[in-house]
C-alpha positions as CSV (number, residue, x, y, z in Angstrom):
1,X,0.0,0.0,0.0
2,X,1.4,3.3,-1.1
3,X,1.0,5.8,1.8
4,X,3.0,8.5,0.3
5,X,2.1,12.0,2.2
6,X,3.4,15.2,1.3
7,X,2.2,17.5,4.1
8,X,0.6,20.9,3.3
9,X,2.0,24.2,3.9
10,X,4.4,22.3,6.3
11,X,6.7,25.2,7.5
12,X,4.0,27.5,8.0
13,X,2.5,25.0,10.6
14,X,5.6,24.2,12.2
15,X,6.2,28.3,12.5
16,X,2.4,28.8,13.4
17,X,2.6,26.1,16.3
18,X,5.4,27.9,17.5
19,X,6.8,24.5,18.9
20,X,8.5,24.2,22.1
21,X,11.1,21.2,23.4
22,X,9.8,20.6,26.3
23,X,5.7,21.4,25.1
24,X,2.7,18.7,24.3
25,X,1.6,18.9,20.9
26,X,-1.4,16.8,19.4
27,X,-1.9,16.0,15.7
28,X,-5.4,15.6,15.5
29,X,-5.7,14.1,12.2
30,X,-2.2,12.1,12.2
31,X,-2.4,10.8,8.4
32,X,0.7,9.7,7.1
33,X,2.6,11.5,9.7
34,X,3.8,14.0,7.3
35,X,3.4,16.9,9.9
36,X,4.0,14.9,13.0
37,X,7.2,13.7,12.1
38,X,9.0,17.5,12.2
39,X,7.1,18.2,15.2
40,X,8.4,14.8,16.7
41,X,11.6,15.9,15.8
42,X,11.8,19.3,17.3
43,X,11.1,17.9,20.7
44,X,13.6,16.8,23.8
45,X,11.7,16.1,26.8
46,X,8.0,17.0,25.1
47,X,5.5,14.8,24.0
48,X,3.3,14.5,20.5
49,X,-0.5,12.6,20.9
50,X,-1.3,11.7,17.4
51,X,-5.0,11.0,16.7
52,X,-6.4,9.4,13.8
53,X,-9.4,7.4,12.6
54,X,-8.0,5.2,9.9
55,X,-6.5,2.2,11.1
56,X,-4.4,2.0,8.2
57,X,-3.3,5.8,8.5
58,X,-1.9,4.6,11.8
59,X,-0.4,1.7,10.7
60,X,1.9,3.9,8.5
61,X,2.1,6.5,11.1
62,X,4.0,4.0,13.4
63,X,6.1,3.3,11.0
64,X,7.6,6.6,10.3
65,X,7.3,8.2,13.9
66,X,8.9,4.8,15.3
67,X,12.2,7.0,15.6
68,X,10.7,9.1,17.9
69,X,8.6,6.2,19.8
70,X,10.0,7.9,23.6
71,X,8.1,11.1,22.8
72,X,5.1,10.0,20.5
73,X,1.7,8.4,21.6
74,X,-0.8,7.5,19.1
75,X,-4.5,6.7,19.2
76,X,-7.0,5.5,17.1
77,X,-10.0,7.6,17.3
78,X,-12.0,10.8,15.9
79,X,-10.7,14.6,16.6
80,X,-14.0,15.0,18.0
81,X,-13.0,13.4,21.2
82,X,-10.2,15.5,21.7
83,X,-10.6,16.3,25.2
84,X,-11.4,12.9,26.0
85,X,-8.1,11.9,24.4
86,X,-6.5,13.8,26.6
87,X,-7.9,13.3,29.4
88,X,-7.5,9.8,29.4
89,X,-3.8,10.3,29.2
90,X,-4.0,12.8,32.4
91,X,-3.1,15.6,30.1
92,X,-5.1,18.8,31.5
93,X,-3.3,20.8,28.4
94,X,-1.3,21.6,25.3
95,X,0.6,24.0,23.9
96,X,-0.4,23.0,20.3
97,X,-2.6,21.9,18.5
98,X,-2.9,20.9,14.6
99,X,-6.1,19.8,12.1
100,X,-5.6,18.8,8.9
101,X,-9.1,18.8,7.8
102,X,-10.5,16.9,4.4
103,X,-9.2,13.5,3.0
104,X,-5.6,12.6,3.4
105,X,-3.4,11.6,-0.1
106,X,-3.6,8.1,0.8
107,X,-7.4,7.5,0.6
108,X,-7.4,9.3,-2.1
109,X,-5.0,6.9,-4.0
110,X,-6.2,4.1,-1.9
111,X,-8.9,2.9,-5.0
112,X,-10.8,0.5,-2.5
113,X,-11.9,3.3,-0.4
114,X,-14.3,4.8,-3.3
115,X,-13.2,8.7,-2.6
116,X,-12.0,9.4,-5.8
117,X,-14.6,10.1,-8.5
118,X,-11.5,9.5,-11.2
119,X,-11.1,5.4,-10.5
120,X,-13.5,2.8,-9.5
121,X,-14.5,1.2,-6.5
122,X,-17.8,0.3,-4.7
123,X,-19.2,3.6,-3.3
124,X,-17.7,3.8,0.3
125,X,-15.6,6.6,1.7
126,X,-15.8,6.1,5.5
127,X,-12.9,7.3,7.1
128,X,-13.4,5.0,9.5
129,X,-13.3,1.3,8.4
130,X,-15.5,0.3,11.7
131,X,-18.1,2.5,10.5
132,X,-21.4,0.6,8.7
133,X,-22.6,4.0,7.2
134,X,-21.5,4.9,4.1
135,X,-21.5,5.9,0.4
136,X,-23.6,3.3,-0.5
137,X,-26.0,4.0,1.8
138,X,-26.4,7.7,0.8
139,X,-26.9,7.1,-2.9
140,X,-29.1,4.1,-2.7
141,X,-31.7,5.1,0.7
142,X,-31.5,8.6,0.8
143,X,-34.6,10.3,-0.4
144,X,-34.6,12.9,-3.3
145,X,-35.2,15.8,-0.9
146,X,-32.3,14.6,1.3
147,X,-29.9,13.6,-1.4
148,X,-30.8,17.5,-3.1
149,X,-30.3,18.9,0.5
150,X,-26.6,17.4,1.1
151,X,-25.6,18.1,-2.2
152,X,-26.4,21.7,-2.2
153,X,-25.7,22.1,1.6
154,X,-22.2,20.0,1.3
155,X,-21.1,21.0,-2.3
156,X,-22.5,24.3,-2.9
157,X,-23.4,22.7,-6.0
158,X,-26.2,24.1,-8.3
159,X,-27.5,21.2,-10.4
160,X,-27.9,19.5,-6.7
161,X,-31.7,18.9,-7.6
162,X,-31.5,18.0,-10.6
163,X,-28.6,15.3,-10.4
164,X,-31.0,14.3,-7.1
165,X,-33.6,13.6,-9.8
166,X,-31.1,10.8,-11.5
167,X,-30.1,9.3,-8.6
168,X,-33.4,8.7,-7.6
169,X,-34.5,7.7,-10.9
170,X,-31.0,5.3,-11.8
171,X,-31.8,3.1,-8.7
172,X,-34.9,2.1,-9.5
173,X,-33.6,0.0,-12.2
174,X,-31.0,-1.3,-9.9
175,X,-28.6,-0.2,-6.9
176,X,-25.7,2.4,-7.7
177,X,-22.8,0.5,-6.3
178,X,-19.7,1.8,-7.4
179,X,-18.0,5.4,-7.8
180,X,-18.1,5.2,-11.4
181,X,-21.6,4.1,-12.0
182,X,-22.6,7.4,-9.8
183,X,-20.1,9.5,-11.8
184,X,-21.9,8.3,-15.2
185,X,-25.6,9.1,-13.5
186,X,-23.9,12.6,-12.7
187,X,-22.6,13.2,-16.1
188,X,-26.0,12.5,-17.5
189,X,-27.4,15.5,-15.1
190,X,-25.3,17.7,-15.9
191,X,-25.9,19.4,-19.3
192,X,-22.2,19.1,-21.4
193,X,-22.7,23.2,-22.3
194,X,-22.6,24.1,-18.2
195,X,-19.8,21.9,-17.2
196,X,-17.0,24.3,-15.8
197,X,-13.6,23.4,-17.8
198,X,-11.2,22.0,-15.5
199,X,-13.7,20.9,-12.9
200,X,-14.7,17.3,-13.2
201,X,-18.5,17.3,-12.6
202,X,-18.4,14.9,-10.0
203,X,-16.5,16.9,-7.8
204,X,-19.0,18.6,-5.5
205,X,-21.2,15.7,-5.6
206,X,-18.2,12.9,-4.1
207,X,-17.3,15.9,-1.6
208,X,-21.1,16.9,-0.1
209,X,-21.4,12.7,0.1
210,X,-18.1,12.4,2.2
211,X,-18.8,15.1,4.2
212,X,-22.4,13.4,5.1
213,X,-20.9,10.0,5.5
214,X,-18.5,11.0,7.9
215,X,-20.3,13.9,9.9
216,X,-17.7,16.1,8.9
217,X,-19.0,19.6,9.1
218,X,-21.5,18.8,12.0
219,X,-18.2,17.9,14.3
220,X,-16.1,21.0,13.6
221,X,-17.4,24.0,15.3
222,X,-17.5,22.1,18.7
223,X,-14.0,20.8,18.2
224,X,-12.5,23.7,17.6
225,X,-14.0,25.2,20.8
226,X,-12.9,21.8,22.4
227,X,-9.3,22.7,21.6
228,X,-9.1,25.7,22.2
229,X,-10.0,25.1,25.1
230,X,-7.4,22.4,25.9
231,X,-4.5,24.3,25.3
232,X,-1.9,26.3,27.7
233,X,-2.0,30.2,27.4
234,X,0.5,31.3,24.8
235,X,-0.8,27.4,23.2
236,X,-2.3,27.4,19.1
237,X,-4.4,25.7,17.2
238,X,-3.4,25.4,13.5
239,X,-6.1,24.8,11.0
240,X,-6.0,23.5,7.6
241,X,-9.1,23.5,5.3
242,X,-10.3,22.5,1.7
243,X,-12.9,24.1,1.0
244,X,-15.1,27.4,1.5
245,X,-17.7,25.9,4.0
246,X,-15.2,24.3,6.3
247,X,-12.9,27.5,6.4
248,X,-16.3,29.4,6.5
249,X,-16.7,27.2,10.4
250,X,-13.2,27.9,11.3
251,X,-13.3,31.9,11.1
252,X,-16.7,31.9,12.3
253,X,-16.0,29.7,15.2
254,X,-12.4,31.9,15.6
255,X,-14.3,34.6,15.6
256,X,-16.6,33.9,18.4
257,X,-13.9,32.8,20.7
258,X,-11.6,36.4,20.2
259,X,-15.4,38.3,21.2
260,X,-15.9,39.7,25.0
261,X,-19.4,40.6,25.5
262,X,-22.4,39.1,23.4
263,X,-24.7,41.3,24.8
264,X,-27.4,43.1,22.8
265,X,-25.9,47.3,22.8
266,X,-28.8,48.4,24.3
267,X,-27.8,46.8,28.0
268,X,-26.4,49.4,29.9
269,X,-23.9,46.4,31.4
270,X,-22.7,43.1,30.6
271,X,-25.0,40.4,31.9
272,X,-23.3,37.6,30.0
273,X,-20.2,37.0,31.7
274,X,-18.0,36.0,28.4
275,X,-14.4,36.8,27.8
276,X,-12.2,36.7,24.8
277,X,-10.5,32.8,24.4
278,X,-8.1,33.6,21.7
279,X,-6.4,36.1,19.4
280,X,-6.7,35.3,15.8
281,X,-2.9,35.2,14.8
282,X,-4.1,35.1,10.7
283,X,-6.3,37.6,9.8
284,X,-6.4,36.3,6.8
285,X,-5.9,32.8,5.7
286,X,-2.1,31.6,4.9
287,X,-2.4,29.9,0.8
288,X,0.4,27.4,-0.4
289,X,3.1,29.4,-2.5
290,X,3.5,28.6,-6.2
291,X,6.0,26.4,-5.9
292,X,4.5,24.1,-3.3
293,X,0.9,24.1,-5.9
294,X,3.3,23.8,-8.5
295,X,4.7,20.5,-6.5
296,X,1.9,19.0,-5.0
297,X,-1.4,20.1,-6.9
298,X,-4.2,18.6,-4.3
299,X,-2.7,21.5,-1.9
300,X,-4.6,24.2,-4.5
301,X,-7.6,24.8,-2.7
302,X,-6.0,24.6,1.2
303,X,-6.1,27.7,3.8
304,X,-4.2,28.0,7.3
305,X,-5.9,29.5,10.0
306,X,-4.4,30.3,13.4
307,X,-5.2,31.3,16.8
308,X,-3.6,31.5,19.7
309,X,-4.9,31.0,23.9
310,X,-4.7,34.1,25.9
């Protein structure tokens, strides 16, 4: 199995986490280890908690981080359950913390695991392989009002209605089972004259279905203010995105953590009692250079946010 995994934007992380020797620093979404590795190596006397879903993302992950085995602890479970990570390592908190949010290179090229709309393989994408839930179960049960919903909700994509309307209408002549069956049904619902050039027309549909199969965008918001929440003053959280809705969460989210008072103006005094978590060390979001697009192509579309514990 080829687990190649070129990290995005990787100094800018490693300068954005502001890493210290002795500090505890948690990958929540540990891949191919492409980030934790340089943070593993930057530490004498810290530690690194690498969290993944993917058993076979932490298969590899051993592999490469074994050099640094006195200083690295991996688990296998969701960033959602960050704080429950930690705590059940007696860590009360960090002074880093990093999410690399989307699909890792690995599933992508990984044909079995159906999240490429470019080769074929029964319609699956679960990030994690315990999971029952997936693709399949999307394309084939959903209802046309549901399948229209995610689609436009989860891909921003305009012809969500109408390639609902195929779907619906395919699988009543039999079950759409693999990735390139479902491309075809797309193809057909998309009229040839309003197909973007260089956008494949599967592209928002895969996305809004891997974001439903693994409750992506529902987790976010309250794992963000989960680790923010973990780490040490002076601590950051590093964010990488894909996409406009998830970065959309992340500055949102950001954003109500660095306000003080919620209170309507009218109140002559604050009656709500919050305080600013954070400062927002990137105003606006840190983009790949040309020469790392240039090298690595699926890092095109990915932002950096940062913010920091005061």
């Amino acid at each position: 199995m080829n687990f190649e995994h070129v990290p995005v934007m990787l100094n800018e992380v490693l300068e954005g986490l502001n890493i210290k020797e002795n500090g505890i620093y948690v990958d929540g979404t540990l891949g191919g280890a492409g980030h934790s590795v340089e943070i593993a190596k930057r530490l004498k006397g810290g530690k690194l908690i690498g969290i993944d879903q993917d058993i076979n993302a932490i298969k590899k992950a051993e592999t490469v981080l074994a050099p640094y085995a006195d200083r690295v602890t991996i688990v296998k479970n969701n960033f959602k359950n960050i704080k429950f990570v930690l705590a059940d390592l007696n860590i009360e908190g960090v002074d880093g913390i990093l999410l690399d949010l989307g699909v890792s290179s690995h599933q992508l090229d990984e044909e079995s695991r159906g999240f490429s709309y470019q080769k074929d393989a029964p319609l699956d994408m679960r990030m994690d392989l315990s999971q029952e839930f997936s693709a399949w179960d999307v394309v084939n049960k959903y209802s046309e009002l549901e399948l229209e919903k995610i689609l436009w909700d989860y891909g921003e994509e305009k012809w969500a209605k109408r390639i609902a309307e195929f779907i619906v209408e395919e699988r009543k002549g039999r079950a759409i089972d693999t990735t390139l069956e479902l491309v075809s049904v797309i193809k057909k619902a998309i009229p040839k004259g309003a197909r973007q050039a260089g956008h494949h027309p599967a592209k928002k549909t895969f996305q809004a279905i891997r974001i439903e199969v693994n409750g992506e965008l529902k987790i976010l918001k309250d794992t963000i203010i989960d680790a923010t929440r973990m780490l040490n003053v002076g601590g950051r959280v590093c964010i990488i995105t894909f996409h406009s809705l998830e970065d959309r969460i992340v500055k949102d989210t950001f954003k109500e953590l660095y306000q003080d008072c919620i209170c309507p103006k009218e109140f002559p005094v604050c009656v709500c009692d919050k305080k600013r978590e954070i400062n927002i060390v990137t105003r606006k979001p840190i983009v790949p250079d040309k020469d790392e697009v240039q090298t690595n192509s699926r890092s095109r579309s990915a932002k950096l946010r940062i913010a920091e514990k005061i």
